[in-house]
DSSP file (Angstrom, degrees, kcal/mol; ACC not computed):
  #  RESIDUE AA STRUCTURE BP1 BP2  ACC     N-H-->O    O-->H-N    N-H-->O    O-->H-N    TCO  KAPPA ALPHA  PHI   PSI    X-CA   Y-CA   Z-CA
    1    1 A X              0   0    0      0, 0.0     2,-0.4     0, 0.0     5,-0.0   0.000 360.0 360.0 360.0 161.8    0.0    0.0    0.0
    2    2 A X    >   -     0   0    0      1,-0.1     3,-3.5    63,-0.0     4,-0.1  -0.801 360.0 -84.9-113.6 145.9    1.4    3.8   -0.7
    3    3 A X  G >  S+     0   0    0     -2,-0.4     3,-1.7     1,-0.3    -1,-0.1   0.826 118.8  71.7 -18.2 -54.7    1.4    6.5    1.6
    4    4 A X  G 3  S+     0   0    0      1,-0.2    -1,-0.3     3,-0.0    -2,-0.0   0.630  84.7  67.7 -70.8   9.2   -2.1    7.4    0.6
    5    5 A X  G X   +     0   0    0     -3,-3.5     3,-1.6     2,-0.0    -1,-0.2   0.651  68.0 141.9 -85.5 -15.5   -3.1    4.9    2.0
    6    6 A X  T <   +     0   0    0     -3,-1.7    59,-0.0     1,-0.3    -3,-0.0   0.230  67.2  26.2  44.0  96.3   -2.4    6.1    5.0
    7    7 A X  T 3  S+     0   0    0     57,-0.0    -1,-0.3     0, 0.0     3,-0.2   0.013 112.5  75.6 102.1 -34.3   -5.2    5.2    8.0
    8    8 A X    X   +     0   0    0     -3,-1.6     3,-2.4     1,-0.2     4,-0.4   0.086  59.6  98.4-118.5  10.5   -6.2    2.0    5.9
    9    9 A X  G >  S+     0   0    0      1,-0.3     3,-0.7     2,-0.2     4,-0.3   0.717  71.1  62.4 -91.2 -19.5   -3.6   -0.5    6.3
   10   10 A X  G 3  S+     0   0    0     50,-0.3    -1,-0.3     1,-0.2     6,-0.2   0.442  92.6  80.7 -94.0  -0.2   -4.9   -2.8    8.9
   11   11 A X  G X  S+     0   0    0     -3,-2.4     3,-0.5     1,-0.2    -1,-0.2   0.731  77.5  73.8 -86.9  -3.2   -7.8   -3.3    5.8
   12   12 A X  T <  S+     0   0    0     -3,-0.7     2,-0.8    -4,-0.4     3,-0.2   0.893  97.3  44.7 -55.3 -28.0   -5.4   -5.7    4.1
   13   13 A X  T >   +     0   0    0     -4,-0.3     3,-0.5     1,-0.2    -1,-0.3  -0.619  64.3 170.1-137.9  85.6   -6.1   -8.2    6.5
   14   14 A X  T <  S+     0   0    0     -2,-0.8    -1,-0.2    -3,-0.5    -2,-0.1   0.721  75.4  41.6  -3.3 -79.8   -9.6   -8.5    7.1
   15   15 A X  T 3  S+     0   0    0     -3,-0.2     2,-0.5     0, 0.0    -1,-0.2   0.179  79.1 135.8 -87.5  12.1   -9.6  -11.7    9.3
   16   16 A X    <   -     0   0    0     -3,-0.5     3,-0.1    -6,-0.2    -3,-0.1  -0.537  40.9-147.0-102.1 136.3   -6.8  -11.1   11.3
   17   17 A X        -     0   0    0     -2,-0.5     2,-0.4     1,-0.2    -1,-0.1   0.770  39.9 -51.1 -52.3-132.6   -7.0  -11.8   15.0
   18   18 A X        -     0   0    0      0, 0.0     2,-0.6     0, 0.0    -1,-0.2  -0.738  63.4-115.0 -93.2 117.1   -5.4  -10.2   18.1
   19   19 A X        -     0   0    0     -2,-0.4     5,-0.2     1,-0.1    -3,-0.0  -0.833  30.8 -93.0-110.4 152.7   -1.5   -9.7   18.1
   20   20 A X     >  -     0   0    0     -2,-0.6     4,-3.1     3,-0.1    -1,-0.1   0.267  39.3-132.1 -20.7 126.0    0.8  -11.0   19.9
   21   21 A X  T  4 S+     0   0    0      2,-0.2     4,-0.3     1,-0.2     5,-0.1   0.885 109.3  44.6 -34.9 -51.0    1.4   -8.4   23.2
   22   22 A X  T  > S+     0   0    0      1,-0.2     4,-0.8     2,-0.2     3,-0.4   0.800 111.1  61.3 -92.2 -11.1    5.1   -8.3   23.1
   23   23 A X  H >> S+     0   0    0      1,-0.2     4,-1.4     2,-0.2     3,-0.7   0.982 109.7  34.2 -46.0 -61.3    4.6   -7.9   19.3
   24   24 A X  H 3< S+     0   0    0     -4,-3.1    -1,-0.2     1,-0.3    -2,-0.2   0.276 115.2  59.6 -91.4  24.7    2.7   -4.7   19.2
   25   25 A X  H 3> S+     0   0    0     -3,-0.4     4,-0.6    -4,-0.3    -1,-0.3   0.449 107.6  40.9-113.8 -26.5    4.4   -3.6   21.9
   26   26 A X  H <X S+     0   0    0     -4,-0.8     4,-1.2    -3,-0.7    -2,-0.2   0.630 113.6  55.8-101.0 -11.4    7.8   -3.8   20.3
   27   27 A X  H  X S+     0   0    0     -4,-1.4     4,-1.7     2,-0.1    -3,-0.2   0.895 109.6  51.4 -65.0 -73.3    6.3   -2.4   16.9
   28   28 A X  H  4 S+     0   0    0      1,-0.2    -2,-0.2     2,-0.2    -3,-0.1   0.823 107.6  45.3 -47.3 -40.1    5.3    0.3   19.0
   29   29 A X  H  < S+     0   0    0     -4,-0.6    -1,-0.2     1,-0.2    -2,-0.1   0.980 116.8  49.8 -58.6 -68.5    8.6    1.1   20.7
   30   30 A X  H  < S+     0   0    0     -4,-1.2     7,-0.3    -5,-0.1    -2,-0.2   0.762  91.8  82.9 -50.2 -21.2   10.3    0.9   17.4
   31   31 A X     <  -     0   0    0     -4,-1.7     2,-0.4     5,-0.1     5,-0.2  -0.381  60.1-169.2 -76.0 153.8    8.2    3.0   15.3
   32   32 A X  B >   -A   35   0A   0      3,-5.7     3,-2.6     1,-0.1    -3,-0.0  -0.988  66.6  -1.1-146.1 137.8    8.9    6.5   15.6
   33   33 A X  T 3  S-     0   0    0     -2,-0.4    -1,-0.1     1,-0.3     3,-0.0   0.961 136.8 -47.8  54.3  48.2    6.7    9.7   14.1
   34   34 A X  T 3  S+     0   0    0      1,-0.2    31,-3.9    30,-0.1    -1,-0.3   0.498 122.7 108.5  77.3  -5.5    3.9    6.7   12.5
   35   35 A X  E <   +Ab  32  65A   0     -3,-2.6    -3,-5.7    29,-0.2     2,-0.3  -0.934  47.8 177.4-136.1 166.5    6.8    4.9   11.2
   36   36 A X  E     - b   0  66A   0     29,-0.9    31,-1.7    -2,-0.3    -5,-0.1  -0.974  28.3-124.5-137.5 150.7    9.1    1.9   11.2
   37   37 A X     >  -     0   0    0     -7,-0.3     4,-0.9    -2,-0.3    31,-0.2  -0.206  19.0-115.5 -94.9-157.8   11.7    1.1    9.2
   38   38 A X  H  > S+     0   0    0     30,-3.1     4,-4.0    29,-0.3    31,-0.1   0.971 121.1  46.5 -57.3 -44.8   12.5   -2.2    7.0
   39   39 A X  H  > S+     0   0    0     29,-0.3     4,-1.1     1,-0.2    -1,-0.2   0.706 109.7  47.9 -71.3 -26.1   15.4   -2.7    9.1
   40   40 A X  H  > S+     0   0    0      2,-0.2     4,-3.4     3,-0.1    -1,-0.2   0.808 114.4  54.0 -53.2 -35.4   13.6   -2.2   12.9
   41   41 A X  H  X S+     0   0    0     -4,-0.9     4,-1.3     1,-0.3    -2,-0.2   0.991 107.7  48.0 -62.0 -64.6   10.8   -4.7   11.3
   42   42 A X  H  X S+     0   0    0     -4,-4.0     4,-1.4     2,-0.2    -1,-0.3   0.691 109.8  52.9 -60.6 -34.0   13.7   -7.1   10.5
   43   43 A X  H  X S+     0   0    0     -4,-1.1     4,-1.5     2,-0.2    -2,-0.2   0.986 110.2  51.4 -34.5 -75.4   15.1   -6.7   14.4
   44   44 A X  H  < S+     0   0    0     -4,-3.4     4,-0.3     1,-0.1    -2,-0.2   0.749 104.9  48.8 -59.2 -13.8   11.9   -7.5   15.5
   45   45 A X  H  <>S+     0   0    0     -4,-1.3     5,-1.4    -5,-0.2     4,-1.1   0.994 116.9  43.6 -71.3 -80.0   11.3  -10.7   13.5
   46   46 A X  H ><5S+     0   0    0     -4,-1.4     3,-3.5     2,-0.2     4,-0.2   0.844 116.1  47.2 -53.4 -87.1   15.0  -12.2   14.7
   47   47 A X  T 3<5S+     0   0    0     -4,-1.5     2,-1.4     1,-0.3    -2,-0.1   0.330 124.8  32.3 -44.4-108.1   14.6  -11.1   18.6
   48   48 A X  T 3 5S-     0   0    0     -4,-0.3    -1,-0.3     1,-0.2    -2,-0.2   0.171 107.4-122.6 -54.3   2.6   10.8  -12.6   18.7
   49   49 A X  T < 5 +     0   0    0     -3,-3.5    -1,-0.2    -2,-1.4    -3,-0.2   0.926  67.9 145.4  66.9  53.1   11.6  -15.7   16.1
   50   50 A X      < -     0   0    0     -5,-1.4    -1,-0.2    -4,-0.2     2,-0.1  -0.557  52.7-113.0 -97.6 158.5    8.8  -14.1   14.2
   51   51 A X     >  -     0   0    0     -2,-0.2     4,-1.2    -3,-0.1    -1,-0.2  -0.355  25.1-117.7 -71.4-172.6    8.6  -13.9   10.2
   52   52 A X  H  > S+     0   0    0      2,-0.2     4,-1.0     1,-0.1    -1,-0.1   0.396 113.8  60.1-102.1   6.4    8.8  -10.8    8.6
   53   53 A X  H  > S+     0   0    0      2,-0.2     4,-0.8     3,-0.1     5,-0.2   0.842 103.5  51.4-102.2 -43.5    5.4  -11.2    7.3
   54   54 A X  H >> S+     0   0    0      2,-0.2     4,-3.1     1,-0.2     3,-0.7   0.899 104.2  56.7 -47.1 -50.7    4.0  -11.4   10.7
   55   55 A X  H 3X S+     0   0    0     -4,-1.2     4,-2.9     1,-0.2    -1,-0.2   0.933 105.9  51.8 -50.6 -47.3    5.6   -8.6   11.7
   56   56 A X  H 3X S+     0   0    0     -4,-1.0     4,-1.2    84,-0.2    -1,-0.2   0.522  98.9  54.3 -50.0 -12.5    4.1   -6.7    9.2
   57   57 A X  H << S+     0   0    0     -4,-0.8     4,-0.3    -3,-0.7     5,-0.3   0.786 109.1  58.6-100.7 -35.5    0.6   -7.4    9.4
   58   58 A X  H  X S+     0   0    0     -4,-3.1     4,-1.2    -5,-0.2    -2,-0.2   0.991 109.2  45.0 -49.5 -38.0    1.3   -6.1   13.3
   59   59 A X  H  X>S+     0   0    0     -4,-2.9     4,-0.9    -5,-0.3     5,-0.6   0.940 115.0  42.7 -81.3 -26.4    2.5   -3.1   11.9
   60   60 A X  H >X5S+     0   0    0     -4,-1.2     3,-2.7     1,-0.2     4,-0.5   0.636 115.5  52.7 -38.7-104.9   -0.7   -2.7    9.2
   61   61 A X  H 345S+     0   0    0      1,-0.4    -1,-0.2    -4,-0.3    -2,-0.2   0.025 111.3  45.3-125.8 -34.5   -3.0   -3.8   12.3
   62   62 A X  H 3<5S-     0   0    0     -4,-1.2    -1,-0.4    -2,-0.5    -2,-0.2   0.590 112.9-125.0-101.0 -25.9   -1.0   -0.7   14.4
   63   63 A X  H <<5 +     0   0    0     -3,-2.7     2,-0.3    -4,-0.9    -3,-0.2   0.942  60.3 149.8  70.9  81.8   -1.6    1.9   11.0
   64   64 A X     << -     0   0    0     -5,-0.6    -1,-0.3    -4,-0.5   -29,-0.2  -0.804  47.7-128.4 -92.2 160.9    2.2    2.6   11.0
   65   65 A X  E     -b   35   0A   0    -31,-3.9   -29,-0.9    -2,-0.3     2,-0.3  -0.645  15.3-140.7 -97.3 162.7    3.9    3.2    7.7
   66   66 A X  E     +b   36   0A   0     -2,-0.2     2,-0.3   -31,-0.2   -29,-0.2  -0.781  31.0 170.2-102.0 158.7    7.0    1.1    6.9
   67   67 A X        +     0   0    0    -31,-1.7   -29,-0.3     1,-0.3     8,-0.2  -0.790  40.4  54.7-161.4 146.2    9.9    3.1    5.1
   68   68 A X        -     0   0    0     -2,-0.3   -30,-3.1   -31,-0.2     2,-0.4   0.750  64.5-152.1  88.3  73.2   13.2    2.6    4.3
   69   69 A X    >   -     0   0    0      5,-0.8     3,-1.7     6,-0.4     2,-0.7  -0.733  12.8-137.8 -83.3 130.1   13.2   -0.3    2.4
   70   70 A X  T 3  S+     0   0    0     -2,-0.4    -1,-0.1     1,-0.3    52,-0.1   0.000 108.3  57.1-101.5  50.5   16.6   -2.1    2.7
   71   71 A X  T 3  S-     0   0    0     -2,-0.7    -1,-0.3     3,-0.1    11,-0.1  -0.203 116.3-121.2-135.5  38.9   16.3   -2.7   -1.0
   72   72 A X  S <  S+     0   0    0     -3,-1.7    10,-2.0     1,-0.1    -2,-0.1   0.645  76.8 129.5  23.3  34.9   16.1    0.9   -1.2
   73   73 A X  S    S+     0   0    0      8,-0.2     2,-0.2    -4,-0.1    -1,-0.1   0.773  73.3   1.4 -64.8 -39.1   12.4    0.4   -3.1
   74   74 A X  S    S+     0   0    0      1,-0.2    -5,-0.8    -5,-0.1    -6,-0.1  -0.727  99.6  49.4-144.5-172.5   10.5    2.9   -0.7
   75   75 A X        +     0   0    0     -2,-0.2    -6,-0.4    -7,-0.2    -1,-0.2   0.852  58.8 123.5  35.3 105.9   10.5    5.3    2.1
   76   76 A X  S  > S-     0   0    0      1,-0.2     4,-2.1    -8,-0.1     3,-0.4  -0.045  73.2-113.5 175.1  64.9   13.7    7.9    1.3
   77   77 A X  T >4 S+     0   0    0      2,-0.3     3,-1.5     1,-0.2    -1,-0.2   0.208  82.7   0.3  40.7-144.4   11.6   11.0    1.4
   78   78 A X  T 34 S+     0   0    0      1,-0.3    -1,-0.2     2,-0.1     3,-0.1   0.743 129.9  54.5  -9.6 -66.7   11.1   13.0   -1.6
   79   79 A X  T 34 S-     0   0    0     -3,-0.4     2,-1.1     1,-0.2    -1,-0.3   0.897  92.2-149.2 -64.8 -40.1   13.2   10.8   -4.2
   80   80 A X    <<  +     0   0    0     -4,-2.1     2,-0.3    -3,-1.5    -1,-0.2  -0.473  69.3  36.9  85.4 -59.0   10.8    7.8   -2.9
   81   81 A X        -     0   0    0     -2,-1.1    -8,-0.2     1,-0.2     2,-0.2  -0.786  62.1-148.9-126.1 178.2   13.8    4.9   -3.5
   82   82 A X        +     0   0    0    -10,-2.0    -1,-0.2    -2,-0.3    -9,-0.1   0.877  65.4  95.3-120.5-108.0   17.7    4.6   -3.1
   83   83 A X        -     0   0    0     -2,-0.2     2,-0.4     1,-0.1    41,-0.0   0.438  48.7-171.1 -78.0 130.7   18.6    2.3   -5.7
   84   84 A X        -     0   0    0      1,-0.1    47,-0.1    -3,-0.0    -1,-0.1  -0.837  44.7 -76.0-118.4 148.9   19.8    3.0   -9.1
   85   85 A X        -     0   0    0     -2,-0.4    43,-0.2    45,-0.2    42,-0.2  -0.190  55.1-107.7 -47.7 111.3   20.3    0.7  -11.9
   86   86 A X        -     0   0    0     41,-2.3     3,-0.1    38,-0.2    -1,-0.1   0.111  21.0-130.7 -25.5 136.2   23.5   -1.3  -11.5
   87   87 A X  S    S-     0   0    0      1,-0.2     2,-0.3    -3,-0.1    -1,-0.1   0.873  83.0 -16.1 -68.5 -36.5   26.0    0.0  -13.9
   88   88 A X        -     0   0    0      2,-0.0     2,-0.3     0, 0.0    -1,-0.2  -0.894  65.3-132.3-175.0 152.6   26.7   -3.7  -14.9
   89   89 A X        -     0   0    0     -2,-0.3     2,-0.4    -3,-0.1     3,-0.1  -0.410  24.8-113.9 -91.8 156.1   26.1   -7.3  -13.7
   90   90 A X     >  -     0   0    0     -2,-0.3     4,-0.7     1,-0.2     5,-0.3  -0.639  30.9-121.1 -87.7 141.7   28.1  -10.1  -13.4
   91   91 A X  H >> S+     0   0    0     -2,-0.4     4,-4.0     1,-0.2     3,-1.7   0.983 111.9  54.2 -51.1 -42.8   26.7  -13.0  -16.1
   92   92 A X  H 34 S+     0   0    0      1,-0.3    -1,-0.2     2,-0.2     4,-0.1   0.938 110.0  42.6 -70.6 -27.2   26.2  -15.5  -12.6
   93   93 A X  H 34 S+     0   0    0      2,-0.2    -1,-0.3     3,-0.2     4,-0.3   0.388 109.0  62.3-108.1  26.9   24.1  -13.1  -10.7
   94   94 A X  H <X S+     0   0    0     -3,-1.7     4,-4.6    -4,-0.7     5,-0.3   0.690 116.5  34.0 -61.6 -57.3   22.0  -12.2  -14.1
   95   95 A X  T  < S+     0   0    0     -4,-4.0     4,-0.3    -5,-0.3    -2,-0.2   0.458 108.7  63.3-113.7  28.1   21.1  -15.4  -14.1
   96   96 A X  T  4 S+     0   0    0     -5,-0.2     4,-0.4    -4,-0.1    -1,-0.2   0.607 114.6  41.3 -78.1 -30.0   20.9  -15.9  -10.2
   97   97 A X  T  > S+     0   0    0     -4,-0.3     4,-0.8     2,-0.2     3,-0.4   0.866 114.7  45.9 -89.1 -30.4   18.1  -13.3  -10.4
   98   98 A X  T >< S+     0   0    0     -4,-4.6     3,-0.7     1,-0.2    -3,-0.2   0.967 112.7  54.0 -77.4 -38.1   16.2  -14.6  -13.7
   99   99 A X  T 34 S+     0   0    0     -4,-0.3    -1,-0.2    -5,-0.3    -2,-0.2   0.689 109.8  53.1 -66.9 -10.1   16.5  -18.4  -12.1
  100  100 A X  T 34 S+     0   0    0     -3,-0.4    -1,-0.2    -4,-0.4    -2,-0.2   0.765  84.2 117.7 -88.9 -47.0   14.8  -16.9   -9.0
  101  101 A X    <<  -     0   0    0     -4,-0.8     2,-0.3    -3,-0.7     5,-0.1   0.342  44.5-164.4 -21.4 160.5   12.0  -15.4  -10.4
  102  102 A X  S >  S-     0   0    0      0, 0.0     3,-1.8     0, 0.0     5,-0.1  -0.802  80.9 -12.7 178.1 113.5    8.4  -16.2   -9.8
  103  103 A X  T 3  S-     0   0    0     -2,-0.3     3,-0.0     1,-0.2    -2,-0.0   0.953 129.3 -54.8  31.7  71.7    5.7  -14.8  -12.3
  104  104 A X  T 3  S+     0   0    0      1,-0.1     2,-0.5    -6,-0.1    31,-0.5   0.278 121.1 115.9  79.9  -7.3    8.5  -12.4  -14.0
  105  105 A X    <   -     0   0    0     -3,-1.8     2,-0.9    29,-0.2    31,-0.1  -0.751  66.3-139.4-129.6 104.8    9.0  -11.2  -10.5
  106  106 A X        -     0   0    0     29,-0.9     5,-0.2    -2,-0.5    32,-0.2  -0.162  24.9-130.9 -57.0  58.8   11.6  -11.2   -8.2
  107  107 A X     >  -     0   0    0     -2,-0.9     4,-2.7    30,-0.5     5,-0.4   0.663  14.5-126.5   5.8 110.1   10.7  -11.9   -4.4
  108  108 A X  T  4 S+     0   0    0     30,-0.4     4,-0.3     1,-0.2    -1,-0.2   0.715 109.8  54.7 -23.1 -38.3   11.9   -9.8   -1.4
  109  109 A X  T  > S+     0   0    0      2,-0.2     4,-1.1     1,-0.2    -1,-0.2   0.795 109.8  42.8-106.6 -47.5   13.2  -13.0    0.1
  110  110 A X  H  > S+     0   0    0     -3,-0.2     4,-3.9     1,-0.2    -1,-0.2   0.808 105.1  59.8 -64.2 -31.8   15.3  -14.0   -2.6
  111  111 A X  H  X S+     0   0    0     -4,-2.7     4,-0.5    -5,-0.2    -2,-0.2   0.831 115.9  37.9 -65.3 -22.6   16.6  -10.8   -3.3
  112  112 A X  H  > S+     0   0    0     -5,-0.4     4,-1.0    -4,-0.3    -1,-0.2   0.953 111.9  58.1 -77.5 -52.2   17.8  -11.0    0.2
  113  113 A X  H  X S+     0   0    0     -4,-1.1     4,-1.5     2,-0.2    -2,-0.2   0.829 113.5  41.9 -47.6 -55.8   18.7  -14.9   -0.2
  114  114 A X  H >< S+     0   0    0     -4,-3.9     3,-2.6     1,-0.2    -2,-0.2   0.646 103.0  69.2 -90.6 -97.0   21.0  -13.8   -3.1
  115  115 A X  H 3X>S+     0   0    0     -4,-0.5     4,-1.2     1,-0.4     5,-1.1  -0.195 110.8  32.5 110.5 -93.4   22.3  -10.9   -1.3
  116  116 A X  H 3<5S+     0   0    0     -4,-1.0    -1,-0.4     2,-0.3    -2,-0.2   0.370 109.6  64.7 -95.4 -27.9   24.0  -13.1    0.9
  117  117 A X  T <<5S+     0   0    0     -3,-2.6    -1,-0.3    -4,-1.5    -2,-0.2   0.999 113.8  35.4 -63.6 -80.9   24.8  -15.9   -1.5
  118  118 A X  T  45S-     0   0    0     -3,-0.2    -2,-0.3     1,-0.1    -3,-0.1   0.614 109.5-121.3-101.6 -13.8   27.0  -13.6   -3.6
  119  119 A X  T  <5S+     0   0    0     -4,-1.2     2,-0.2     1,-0.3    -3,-0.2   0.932  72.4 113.7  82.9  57.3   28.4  -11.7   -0.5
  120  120 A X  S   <S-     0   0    0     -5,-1.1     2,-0.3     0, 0.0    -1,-0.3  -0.895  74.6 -73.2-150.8-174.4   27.1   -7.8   -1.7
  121  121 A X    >>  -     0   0    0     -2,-0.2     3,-3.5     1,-0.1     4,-1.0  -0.624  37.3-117.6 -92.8 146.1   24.4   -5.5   -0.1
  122  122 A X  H 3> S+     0   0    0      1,-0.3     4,-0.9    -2,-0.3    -1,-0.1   0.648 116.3  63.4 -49.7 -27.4   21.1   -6.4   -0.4
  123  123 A X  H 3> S+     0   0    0      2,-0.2     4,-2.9     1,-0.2    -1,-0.3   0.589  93.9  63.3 -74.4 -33.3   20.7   -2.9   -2.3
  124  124 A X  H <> S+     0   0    0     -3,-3.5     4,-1.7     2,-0.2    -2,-0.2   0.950 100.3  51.2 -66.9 -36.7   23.1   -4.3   -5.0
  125  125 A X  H  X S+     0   0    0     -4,-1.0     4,-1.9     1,-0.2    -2,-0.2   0.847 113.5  48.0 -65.7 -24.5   20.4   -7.3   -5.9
  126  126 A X  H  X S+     0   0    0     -4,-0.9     4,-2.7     2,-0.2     5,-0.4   0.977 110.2  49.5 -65.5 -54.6   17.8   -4.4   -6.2
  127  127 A X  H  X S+     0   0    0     -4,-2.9   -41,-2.3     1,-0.2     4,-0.9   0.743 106.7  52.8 -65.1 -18.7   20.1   -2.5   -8.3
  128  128 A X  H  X S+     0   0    0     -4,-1.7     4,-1.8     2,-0.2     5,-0.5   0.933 111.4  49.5 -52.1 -59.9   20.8   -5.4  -10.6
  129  129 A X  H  <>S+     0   0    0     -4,-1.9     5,-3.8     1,-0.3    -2,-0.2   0.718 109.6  56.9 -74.4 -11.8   16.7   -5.9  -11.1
  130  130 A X  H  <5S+     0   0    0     -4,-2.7    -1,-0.3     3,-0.2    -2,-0.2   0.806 106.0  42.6 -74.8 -27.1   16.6   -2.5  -11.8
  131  131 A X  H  <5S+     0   0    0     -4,-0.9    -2,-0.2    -5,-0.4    -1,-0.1   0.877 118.0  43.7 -69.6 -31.1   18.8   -2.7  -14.3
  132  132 A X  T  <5S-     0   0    0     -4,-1.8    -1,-0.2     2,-0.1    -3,-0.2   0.624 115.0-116.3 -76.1 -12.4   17.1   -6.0  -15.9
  133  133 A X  T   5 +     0   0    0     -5,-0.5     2,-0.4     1,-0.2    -3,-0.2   0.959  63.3 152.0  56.5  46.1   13.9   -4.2  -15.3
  134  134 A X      < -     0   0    0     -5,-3.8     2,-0.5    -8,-0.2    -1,-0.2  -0.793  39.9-140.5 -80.9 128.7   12.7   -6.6  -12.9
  135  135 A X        -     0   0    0    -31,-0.5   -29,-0.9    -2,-0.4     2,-0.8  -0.780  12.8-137.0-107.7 153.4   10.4   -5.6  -10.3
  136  136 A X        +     0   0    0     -2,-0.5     2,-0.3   -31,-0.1     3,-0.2  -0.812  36.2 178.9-106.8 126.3   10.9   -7.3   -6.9
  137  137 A X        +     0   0    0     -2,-0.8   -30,-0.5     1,-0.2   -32,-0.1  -0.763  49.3  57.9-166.8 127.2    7.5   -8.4   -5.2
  138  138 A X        -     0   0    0     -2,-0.3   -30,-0.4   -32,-0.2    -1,-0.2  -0.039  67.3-148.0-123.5 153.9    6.6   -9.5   -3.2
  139  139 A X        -     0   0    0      5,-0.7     3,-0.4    -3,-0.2     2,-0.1  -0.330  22.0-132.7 -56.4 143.9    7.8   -7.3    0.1
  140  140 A X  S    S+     0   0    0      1,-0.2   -84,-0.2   -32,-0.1    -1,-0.2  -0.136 104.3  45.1 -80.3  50.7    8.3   -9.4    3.0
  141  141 A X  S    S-     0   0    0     -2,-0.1    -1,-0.2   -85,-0.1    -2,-0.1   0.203 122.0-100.2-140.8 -22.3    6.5   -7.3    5.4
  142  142 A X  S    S+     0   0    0     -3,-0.4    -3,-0.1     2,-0.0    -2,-0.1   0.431  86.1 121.2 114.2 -17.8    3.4   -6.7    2.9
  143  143 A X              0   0    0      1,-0.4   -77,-0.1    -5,-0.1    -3,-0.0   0.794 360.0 360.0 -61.4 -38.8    4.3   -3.2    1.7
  144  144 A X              0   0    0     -8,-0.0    -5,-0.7  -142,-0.0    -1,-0.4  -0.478 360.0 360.0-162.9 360.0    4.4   -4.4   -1.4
């Protein structure tokens, strides 16, 4: 969901119960001025052995915004993303990101997944699918 959406985020998820106490209680500490970023999100998920998709629907469910996507995709004020199209790719992670894919689209998870496979910042696998013109979705939090 985008910024104008703003107020509405806990209507992605309809059916969803009650969260966890020390969940929304640690989205709430972390958030600051209505927002949290990707990387607070990703704290809470390790400390509480949460996913990062659980964590995110606490933070819909709480109507914080996320920002600061640590594939530099969102949240960066004005400019909206960080990441610019790799100047050039290596052939093996070309075709670590097209084998990854999943309907034309490259997955938050993987991007992360490959990230860590080739030993570069997570922000390089974004700038590589910007360069292929890939879009990465889906967010692990939801954003997206």
């Amino acid at each position: 969901m985008s910024h104008h959406d703003a107020g509405r985020y806990k209507s992605k998820h309809p059916s969803a119960g009650e969260v966890r106490k020390d969940l929304a209680e640690a989205v709430a500490k972390a958030a600051s001025d209505g927002t949290i970023s990707c990387a607070r999100a990703e704290k809470i998920a390790a400390g509480l052995r949460l996913s990062m998709g659980e964590v995110g629907v606490a933070v819909d469910l709480a109507e914080i915004r996320i920002d600061k996507c640590q594939l530099g995709l969102f949240g960066y004020g004005a400019e909206k993303l960080a990441v610019k199209p790799a100047e050039s790719i290596t052939p093996e992670m070309e075709q670590a990101v097209l084998g990854s894919l999943e309907n034309g689209r490259l997955p938050c998870l993987a991007a992360w997944e490959l990230a860590v496979r080739f030993g570069v910042k997570r922000m390089d696998v974004s700038a590589a699918c910007e360069a292929l013109r890939i879009k990465v979705k889906p967010c692990q939090l939801g954003a997206f």
